[in-house]
C-alpha positions, -999 to +999 in steps of 0.1 A: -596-574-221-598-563-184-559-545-188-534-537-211-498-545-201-467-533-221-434-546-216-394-542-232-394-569-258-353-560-254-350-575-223-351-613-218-364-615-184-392-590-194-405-611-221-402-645-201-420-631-174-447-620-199-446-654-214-459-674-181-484-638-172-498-651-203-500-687-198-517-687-163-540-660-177-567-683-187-595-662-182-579-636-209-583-603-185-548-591-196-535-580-235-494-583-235-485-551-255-450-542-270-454-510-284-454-477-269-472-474-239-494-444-226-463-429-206-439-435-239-411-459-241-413-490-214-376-493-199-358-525-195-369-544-164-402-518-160-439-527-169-470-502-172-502-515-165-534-500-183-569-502-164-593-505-193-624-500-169-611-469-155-583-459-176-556-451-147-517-461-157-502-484-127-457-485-131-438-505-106-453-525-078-486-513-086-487-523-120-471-560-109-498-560-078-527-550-106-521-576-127-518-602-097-552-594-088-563-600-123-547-634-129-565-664-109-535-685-102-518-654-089-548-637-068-532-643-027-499-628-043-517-597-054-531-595-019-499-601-004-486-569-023-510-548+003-483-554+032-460-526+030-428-557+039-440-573+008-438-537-013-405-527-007-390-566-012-411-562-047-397-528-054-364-533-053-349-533-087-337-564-100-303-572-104-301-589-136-319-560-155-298-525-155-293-496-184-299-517-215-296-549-209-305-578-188-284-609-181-304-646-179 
């Protein structure tokens, strides 16, 4: 496995988004994880993103841009997250996910 990536399994949107990550993931590079991550509990709507090469912890947009970058189908995304436009649009916290719970 190229990364590890831990997600809420509380939060519906958290756990669909995981579901297609792992679908177009044919080439394997990233291990969906539910338990603690290295920075503790993951909150609803968050991800953390595990380099297993290097061993550095990527939150946020990074985390979402690392991943991109590691899943084929989802490469010129990744690149996309570069632009600092395309950052802050990403960064913005969804609406349907806030304190514990996120709507569908």
């Amino acid at each position: 496995m190229g990364m590890r990536l831990y997600f809420n399994a509380n939060c519906s949107d958290c756990v669909r988004q995981a579901a297609w990550t792992n679908r177009l993931d044919w080439l394997n590079r990233v291990d969906l994880r539910t338990d603690e991550s290295p920075l503790g509990k993951v909150p609803i709507g968050e991800i953390v993103v595990v380099d297993e090469g290097n061993k550095k912890v990527f939150t946020g947009v990074y985390a979402i841009r690392k991943v991109c970058l590691n899943v084929p189908v989802l490469y010129l995304y990744g690149l996309a997250l570069y632009l600092p436009l395309m950052r802050s649009i990403v960064g913005r916290n969804k609406a349907g996910c806030n304190g514990d719970a996120c709507e569908i």
